[in-house]
Every structure is written in structure tokens, then in C-alpha cells.
C-alpha positions as CSV (number, residue, x, y, z in Angstrom):
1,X,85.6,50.3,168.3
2,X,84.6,54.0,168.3
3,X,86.7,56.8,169.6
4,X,84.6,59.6,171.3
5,X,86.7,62.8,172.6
6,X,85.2,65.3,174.8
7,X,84.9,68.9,173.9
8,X,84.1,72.1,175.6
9,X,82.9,74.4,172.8
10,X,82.9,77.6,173.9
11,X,80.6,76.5,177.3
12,X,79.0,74.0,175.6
13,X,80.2,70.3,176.2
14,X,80.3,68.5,173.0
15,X,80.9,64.2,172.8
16,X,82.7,63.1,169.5
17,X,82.5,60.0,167.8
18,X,84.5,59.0,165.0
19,X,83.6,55.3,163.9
20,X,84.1,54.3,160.1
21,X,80.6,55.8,159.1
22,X,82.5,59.4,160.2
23,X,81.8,61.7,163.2
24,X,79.1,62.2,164.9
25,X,78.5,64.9,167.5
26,X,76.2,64.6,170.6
27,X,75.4,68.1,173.0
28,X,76.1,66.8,176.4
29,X,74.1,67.7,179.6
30,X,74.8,68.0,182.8
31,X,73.3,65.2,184.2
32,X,75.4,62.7,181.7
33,X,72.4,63.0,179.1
34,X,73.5,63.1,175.2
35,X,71.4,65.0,172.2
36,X,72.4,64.5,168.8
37,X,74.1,68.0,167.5
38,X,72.7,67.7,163.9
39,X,73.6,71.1,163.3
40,X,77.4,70.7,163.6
41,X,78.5,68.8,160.4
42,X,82.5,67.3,160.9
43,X,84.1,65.7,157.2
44,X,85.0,62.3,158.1
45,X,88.4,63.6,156.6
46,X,88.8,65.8,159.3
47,X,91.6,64.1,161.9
48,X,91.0,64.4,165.7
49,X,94.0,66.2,165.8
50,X,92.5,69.1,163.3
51,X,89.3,68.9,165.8
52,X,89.5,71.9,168.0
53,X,90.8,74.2,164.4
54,X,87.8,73.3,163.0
55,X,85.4,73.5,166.1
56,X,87.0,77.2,166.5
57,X,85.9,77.7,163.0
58,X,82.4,76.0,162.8
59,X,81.3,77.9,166.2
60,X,82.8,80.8,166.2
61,X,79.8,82.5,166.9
62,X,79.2,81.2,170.5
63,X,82.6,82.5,171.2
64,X,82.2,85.2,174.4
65,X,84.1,86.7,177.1
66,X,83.5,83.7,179.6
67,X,83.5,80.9,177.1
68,X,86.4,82.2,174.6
69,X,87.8,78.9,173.5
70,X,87.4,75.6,172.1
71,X,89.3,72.8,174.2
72,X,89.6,69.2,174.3
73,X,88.3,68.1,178.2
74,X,90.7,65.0,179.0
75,X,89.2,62.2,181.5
76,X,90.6,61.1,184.3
């Protein structure tokens, strides 16, 4: 089965999904709505735990003074 971990991405919400194909990245809305994120490109090599590193890195540019992080958003 799939893993998906939730990320906010410097304000935007991003939905992981590492199956044996890879990851594979979905912007999420705010109605619960997912769109492919075709532009974001995650090595199958890369670990979940290396995710937000290499987030950081990949988007750096939407960094800003509201949004100035990449974290992991844990359900509950």
C-alpha cells in the first residue's frame, strides 16, 4: 500500500505519495481537491525522512515572510 505524507510548502499544501513506481506529488486545495504537481520532480531514492531538505531546496523560491518554511502537517 502507498504512503502519502502531507506537506505545507511554504503556504502551499502538498500530498506525497511514495508507492514502488516512486513519488508522486499532488497540490492540495482547500476543499480536499488534489492536482497533479508535475512540476515538482522527487528521486524515488529520496527517503521520507530527507523530504522536507529537499522540498526546502526544490522550492526555495516560494519561500516569504508569512510562509518561511517547509513542514510536514501530521493528521490527527
Amino acid at each position: 500500500m502507498p504512503k502519502s505524507v502531507k506537506f505545507d510548502v511554504f503556504g502551499r499544501q502538498i500530498l506525497t505519495i511514495k508507492s514502488e513506481k516512486g513519488w508522486q506529488l499532488f497540490y492540495l486545495s482547500g476543499d480536499g481537491k488534489r492536482r497533479p504537481a508535475d512540476d515538482l520532480i522527487v528521486p524515488p531514492f529520496v527517503a521520507e525522512s530527507e523530504m522536507v531538505s529537499f522540498l526546502e531546496d526544490l522550492c526555495h523560491e516560494w519561500a516569504s515572510d508569512r510562509h518561511p518554511e517547509v513542514r510536514r502537517i501530521d493528521e490527527s
